[in-house]
N, C-alpha and C positions, 0 to 999 in steps of 0.2 A: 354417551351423552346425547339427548333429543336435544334438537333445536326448535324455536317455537317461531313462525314466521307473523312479527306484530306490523312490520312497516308498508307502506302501498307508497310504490314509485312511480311517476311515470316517468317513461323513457321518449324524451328527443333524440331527433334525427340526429345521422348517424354524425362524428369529427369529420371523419373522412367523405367527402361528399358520393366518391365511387366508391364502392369495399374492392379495393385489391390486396391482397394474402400478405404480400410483403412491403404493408405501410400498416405499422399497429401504433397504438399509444402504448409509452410505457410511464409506470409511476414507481419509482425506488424510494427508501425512507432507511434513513440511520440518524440514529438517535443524536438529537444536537439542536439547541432556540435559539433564537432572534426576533428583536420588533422588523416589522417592514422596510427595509431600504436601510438596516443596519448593516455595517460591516461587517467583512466578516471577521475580524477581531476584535470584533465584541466581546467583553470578558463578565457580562451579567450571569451569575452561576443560576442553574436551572434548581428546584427544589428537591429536597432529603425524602428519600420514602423507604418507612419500614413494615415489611412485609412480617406480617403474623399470623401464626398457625390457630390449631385448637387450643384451647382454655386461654390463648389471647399469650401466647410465648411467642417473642421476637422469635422469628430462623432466619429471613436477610435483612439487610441494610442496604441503601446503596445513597449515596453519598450528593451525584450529581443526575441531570438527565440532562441531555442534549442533543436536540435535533435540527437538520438541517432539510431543508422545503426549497425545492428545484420546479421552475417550470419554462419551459420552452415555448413560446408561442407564436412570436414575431417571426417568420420563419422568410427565405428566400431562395432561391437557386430553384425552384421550382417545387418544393414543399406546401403543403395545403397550411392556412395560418390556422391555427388552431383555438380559439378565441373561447373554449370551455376551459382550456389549462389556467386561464386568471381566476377566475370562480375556484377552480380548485387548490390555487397555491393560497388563496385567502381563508377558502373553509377549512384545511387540512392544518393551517397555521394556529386559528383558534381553535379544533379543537387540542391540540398539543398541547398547547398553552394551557387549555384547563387540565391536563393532563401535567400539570408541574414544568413541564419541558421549558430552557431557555431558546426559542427560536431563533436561526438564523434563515435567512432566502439567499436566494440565488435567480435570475431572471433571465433570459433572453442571451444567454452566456454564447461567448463563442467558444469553440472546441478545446483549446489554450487557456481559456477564461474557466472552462468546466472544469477540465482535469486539476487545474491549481486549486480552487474555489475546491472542492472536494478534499484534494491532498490538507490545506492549508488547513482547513476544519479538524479535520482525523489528527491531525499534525498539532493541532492547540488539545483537544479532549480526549484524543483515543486511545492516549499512555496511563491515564487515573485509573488506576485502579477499582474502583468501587464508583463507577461515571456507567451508567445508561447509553449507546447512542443510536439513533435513526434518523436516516436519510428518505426523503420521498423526491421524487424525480414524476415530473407530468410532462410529457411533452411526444416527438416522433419517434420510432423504432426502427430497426431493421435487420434482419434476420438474411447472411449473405452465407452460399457456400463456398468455403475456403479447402484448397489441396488436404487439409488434416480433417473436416466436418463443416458442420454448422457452424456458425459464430453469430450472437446477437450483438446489437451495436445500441444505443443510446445516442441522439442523433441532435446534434447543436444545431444553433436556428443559420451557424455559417455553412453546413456542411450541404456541399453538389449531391443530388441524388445522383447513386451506385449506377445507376442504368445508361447517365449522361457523362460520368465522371467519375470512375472507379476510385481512381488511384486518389483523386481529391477527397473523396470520401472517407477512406480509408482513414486518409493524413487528420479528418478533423471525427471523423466520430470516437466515441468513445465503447472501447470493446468490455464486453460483459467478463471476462474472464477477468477483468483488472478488477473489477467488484468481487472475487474471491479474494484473489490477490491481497486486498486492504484488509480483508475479514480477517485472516490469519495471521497477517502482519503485525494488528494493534492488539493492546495487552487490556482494553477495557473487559468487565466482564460482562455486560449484556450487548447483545448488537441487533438489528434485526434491519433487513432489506423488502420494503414490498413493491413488487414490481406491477404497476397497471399493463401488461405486457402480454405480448402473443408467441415469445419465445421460450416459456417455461420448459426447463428440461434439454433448452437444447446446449446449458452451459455448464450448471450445478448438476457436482451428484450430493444428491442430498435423502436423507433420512425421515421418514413421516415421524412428526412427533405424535404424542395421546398427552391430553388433556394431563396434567401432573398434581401431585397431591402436596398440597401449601404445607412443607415444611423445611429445612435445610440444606435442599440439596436443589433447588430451585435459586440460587443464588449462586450455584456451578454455573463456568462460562458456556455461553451459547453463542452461536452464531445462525440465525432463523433467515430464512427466507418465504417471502406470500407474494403469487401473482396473479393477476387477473383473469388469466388464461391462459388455455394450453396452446400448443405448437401450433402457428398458422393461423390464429382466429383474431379475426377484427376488431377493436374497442370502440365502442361510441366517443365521440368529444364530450359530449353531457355523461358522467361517468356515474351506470349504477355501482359501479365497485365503489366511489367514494364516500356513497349517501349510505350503503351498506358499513361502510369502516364507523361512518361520524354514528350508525346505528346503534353500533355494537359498542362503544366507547362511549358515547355522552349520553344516548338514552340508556343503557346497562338493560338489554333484552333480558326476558326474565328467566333465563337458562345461563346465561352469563354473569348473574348478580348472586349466586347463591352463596360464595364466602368473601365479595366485595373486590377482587381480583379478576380482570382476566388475562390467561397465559400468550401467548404468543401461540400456539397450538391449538387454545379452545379461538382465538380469531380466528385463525387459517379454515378451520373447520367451520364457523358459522358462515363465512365468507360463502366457502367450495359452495354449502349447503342455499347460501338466500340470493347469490345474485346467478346462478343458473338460473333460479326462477323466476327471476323479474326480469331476467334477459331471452327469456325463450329458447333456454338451451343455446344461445349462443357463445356466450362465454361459460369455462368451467375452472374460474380461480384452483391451484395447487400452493403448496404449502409444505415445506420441512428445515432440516437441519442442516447445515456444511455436512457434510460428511468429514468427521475430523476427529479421533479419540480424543483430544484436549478439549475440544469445542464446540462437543454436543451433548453435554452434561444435564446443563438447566433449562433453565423455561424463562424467557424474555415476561416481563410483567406491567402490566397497566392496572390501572384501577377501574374499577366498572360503575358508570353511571357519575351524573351529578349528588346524588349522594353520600360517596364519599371522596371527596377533593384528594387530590396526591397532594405529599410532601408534608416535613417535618410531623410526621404524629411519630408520638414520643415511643421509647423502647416500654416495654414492661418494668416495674422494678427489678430490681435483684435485693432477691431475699437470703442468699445464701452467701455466708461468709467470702473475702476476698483471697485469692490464692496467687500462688507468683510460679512465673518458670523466668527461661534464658532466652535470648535474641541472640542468636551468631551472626555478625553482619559481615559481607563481602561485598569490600566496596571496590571500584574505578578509579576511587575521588581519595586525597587523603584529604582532611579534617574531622573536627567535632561532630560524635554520632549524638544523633537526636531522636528521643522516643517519645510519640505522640505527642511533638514540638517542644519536649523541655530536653533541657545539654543533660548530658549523663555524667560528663568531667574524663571523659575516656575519648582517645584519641584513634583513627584507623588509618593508616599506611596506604596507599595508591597500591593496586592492586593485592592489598593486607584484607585481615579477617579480626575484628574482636568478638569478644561473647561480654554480653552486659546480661546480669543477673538481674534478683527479685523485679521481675518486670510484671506488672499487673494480671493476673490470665483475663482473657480476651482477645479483641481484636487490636493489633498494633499497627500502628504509623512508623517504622523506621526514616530515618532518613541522614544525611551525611551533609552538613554545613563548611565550604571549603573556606581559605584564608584569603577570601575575596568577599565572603557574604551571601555568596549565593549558596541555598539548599537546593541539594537533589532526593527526591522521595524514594523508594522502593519502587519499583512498577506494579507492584501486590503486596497487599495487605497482608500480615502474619497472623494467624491465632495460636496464644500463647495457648497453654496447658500446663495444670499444676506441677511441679517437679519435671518438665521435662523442656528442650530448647531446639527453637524455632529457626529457622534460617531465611534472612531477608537479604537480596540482592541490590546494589546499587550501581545502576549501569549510570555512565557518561550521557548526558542528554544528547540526545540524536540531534545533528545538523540539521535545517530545513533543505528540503529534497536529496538527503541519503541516506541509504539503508542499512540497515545493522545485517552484517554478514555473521550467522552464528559462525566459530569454529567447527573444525570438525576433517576425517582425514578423507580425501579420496584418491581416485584413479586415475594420475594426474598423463597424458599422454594416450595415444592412440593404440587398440590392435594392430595387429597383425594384418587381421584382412578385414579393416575399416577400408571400403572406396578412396580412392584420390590419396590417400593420405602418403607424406614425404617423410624419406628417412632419418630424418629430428627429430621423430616422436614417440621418443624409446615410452614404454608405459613403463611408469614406476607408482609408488603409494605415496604421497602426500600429504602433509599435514596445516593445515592451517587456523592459527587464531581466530580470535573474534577481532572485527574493524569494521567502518562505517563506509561504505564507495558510494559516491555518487550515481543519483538516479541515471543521470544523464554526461553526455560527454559536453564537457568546458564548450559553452556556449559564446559567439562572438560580441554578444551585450555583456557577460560577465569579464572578456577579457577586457575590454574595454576599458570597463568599469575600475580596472586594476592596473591595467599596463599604459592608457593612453594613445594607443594604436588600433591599426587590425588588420593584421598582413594577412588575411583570407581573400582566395579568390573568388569564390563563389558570397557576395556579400545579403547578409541578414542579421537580425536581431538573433533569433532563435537558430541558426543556422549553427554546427558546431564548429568552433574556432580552426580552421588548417595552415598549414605553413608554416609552421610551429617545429622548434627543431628543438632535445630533449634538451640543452641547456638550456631555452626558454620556457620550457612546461615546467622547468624543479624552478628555476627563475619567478617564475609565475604564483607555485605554490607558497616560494616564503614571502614573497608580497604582499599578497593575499592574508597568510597566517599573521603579519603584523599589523593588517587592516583590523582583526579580528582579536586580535590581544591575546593570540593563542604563540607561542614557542614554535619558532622555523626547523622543520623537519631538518633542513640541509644545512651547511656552512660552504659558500661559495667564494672559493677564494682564485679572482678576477686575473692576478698573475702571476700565478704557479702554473707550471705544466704537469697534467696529471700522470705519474710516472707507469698509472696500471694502464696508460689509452695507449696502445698500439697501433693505432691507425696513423700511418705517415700523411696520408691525405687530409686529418680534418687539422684545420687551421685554428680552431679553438681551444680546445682541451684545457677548457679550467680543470681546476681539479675540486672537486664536491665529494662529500663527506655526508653521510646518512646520520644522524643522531635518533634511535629507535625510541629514544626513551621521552620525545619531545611528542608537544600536543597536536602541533602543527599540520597542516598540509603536505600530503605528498603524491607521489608514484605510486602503483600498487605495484608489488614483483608481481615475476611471472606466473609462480606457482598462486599467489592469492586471485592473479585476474583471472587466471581459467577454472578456478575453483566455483570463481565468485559467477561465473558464465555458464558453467555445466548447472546450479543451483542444483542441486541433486542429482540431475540425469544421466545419462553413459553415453548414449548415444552420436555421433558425428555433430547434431548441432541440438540446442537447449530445447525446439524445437521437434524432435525428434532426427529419424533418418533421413530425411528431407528439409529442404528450407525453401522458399516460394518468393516471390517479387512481391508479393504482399504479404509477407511477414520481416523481409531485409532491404535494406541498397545496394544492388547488386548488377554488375552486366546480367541481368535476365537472358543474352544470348548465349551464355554459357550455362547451364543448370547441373547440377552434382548428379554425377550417376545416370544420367540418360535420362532423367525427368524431363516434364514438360517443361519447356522455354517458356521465361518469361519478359517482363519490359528491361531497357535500359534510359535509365535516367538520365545520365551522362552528369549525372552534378549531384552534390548533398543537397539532405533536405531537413526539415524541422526536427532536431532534436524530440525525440518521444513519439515521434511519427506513427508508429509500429504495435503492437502488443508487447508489453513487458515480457522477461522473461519469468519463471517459477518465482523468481526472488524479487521482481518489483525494478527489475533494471530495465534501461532500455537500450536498444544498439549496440546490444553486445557484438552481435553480429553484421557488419557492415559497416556503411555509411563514411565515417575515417577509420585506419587506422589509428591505435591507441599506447602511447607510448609505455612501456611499464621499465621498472629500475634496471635491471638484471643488464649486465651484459651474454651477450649472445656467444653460447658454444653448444656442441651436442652432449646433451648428459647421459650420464648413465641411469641405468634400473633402477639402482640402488634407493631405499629409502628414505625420505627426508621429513624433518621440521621444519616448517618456516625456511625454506631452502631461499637465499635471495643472488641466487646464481654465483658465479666465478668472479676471481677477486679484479681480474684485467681482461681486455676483448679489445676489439677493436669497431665493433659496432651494436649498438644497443636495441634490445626486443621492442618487437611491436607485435597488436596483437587485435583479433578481431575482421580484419580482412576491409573492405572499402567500396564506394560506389563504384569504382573503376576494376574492382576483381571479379573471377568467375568466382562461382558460387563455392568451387574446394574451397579458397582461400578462408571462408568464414567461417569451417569447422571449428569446434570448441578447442580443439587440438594444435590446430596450427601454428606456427608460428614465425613470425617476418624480421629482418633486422636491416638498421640503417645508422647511417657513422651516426653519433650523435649530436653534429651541425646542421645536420641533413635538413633539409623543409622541402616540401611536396603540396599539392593542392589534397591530399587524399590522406594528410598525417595531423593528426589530432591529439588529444588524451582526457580521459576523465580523474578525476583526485579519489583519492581515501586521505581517511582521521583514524587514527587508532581510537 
């Protein structure tokens, strides 16, 4: 495909009033609207657009779009204020807007305010299935080398510049690798990121898409990424990338208007191609796909030009006779299954399966009505097919800020000749469910919020709760579960002596009772925490062979293996601090101690299901390692125990929901 260059820009001086290499602009976009100074719980649905091929045949649908418009400009701690980022969170909003999209903004956010403002968005749109979304981010950048590479960051208007205040930086910027992290995580099927940025490449492996041809398989999930520029190169504040994007989108250049679409790849390309040239070769926008077999399918889509408006243009007819197949549902939930919102008169069991026949062929809506009223949809759409049956899933709606753990079995324990490692950690093969753990570990504003106290020493909002001993963390959880109307994991009975606790030293020993089958809050065992910790990896920590003072909390004067030393904090610090792990968690490694069920013995090789350790002990697992450990301590492997009356400045826990 030729580009045709119709536009004449001129370029104002530069954002940055000095160019230094490691102060860029960056601008991120996932799909997601709002008016100005809206909430971000806004529930205005974005507009319907269906996508049509030759002779004018439907191939996608897609149901909603929703974008979210980030800018950064009020800046502090010795950041340049950036005063082109309002100009651009204004033009970039309307043109979305004509673009169908329900807008939301985000403004002057602090680091805490970003990451939520972001989660909270994804967290309301990014489960629909047949939902659009795009995020745009304008504001500071910065590109640090970290022990493992590069790492680009996304830089709040609270965050200390790296140079004056590392460690402060670290705690509030936002790291680019969590922008994979979400891509994979949500089950929408278009997504797309574009970065006004100087760090292209040094976070994403991603895939060149080509231009794709308008027909059914353009409606396969994608996950896109477009930035302004490659590695190390400067952005102006007056942004040619921006007036280049409103180019290609509201005037429909006339290489981009030829079937009324443009892809996500025919932008990236006209981009690469028109603002080198009005930039003078100083920026060189790039452009691809996650690298992801599930999620580089299709091709992100917009409509090109004022011409033809997105949303609601109607399907083609259907001229050919109606045909039916099957829906086998598998649900989470029991009640009333529901197909494209009408009752079927068929009933599905909590963790059951039915098949409901003569189901319409097309696209289906499954979905599961429990005996409360609330409906849970499918996370994907089904397409029926004449005579043949479809399978739709019904997962548990996710908690706000926790992650769905899929199941699955691993290597649960250390080698042989793993460094540092203690003889507890026999390697055996492991098995675990699906369940939901929390991002972060029990923050002292959550306990709060539940118990009325805060025996933590080190005191904050965000700080994770310590001092906490495990008959208060299971104490906590069914608190908590009956604030929430959910079924108490435990039964905790106040004056019994638990006859499995061994311990002649602890002076409490209720005795608590696990109920697996309740909705509630709990513990995670041992085997689900270090599952949930490894996120796929093998290695000593989720991190790889190494783990750094800026990647944990940790005595830094101890480092794993002869590494370089790093800091010691001497105290926790904000919950989320750090980069997630592969799975979206944070702190696995460090900061407290984290209580889990199991009581503590050495096990054997042998292999397990859902293993929730020995029936009796005398002191219960912890897991994770602490600000006050050397760096061994926080291998994915490890593992700590303490009576369970115990409390310490450095002993915490985060919860799971089945």
């Amino acid at each position: 495909m030729i580009f045709v260059n119709t536009k004449v820009v001129t370029i104002t001086q530069p954002r940055i009033g000095i160019v230094v290499s490691s102060f860029f602009r960056v601008c991120l976009c996932l799909f997601a609207l709002r008016a100005p100074g809206a909430p971000l719980s806004a529930q205005d649905r974005g507009a319907s657009l269906t996508v049509t091929g030759g002779g004018g045949q439907q191939v996608a649908r897609f149901g909603d779009a929703r974008a979210l418009v980030i800018g950064e400009s009020d800046y502090t701690n010795g950041w340049a204020r950036l005063s082109g980022v309002k100009d651009d969170v204004r033009a970039v909003q309307r043109l979305f807007e004509e673009q169908g999209f329900a807008v939301q903004t985000l403004e002057n956010a602090s680091g805490r305010a970003l990451r939520e403002g972001i989660e909270h968005f994804l967290d309301q749109y990014g489960h629909a299935a047949d939902t659009r979304i795009l995020i745009y981010y304008a504001g500071h950048g910065e590109t640090l080398q970290l022990a493992g590479g590069k790492m680009g960051y996304i830089v709040p208007v609270d965050a200390p510049l790296p140079s004056s205040n590392r460690e402060g930086f670290l705690r509030s910027a936002l790291p680019m690798n969590q922008f994979q992290t979400w891509a994979e995580q949500y089950d929408c099927r278009h997504m797309i990121f574009i970065f006004d940025s100087c760090f292209s490449g040094t976070v994403f492996t991603t895939a060149r898409g080509t231009p794709p041809v308008i027909n059914e398989n353009i409606s396969r999930h994608t996950r896109q990424f477009i930035t302004s520029g490659g590695e190390n190169e400067t952005v102006p504040d007056r942004s040619v990338f921006r007036t280049q994007l409103e180019a290609a989108l509201r005037e429909g250049e006339a290489d981009l208007n030829r079937d009324g679409y443009v892809s996500g790849a025919e932008l990236g390309m006209f981009l690469e191609d028109t603002v080198v040239n009005y930039s003078n070769a100083t920026q060189r926008p790039k452009y691809g796909k996650l690298r992801n077999p599930s999620l580089d399918k299709g091709d992100f889509i917009f409509t090109a030009g004022n011409s033809r408006p997105a949303g609601n243009t109607p399907p083609p007819p259907v001229t050919s006779e109606a045909h039916t197949g099957s829906v086998t549902v598998t649900s989470e939930i029991a009640g009333m299954v529901l197909i494209d919102g009408r009752e079927t008169g068929t009933r599905v069991k909590a963790q059951g399966s039915v098949t409901i026949a003569n189901v319409s062929a097309g696209e289906t809506v499954a979905a599961v009505r429990d005996d409360s009223g609330n409906i849970t949809r499918a996370a994907r759409n089904v397409a029926v097919r004449q005579g043949q049956t479809a399978a739709a899933a019904i997962e548990r709606p996710r908690p706000a800020d926790f992650v769905k753990i899929p199941g699955g079995t691993f290597m649960m324990g250390s080698p042989e000749n793993e460094p540092e490692r203690f003889d507890d950690e026999a390697r055996r093969q492991a098995t675990a469910g699906t369940f939901y753990m929390g991002k972060y570990e029990v923050t002292q504003k959550e306990w709060r919020e539940v118990m009325g106290n805060n025996p933590s020493r080190f005191q904050g909002d965000n700080l994770p709760v310590e001092r906490v001993s495990w008959y208060e963390a299971v104490e906590y959880c069914n608190k908590r579960s009956e604030r929430e109307g959910l079924a108490p994991a435990y039964r905790i009975d106040k004056t019994g002596r638990d006859p499995q606790n061994t311990n002649e030293n602890d002076a409490v020993k209720w005795l608590v009772t696990w109920d697996r089958n309740a909705s509630g809050y709990r513990l995670p065992t041992e085997a689900e925490w270090e599952y949930a910790c490894r996120a796929g990896t093998g290695g000593p920590f989720s991190t790889g062979n190494n783990i750094t003072t800026d990647q944990a909390n940790y005595d830094g004067h101890y480092p794993y293996n002869n590494n370089a030393k790093g800091v010691y904090r001497e105290k926790t610090v904000n919950a989320g601090s750090f980069a997630a792990n592969p799975w979206g968690l944070y702190d696995m490694h460090g900061n407290v101690w984290e209580w889990c069920w199991d009581w503590y013995e050495s096990y054997s090789g042998n292999s397990q299901t859902d293993p929730a350790g020995p029936a009796a002990g005398s002191d219960r697992v912890l897991r994770g390692g602490s600000w006050l450990n050397f760096a061994r301590n926080l291998r994915s492997a490890n593992r700590g125990s303490y009576a369970p009356s115990d409390r310490g400045n450095d002993l915490g826990f985060r919860l799971v929901r089945p």
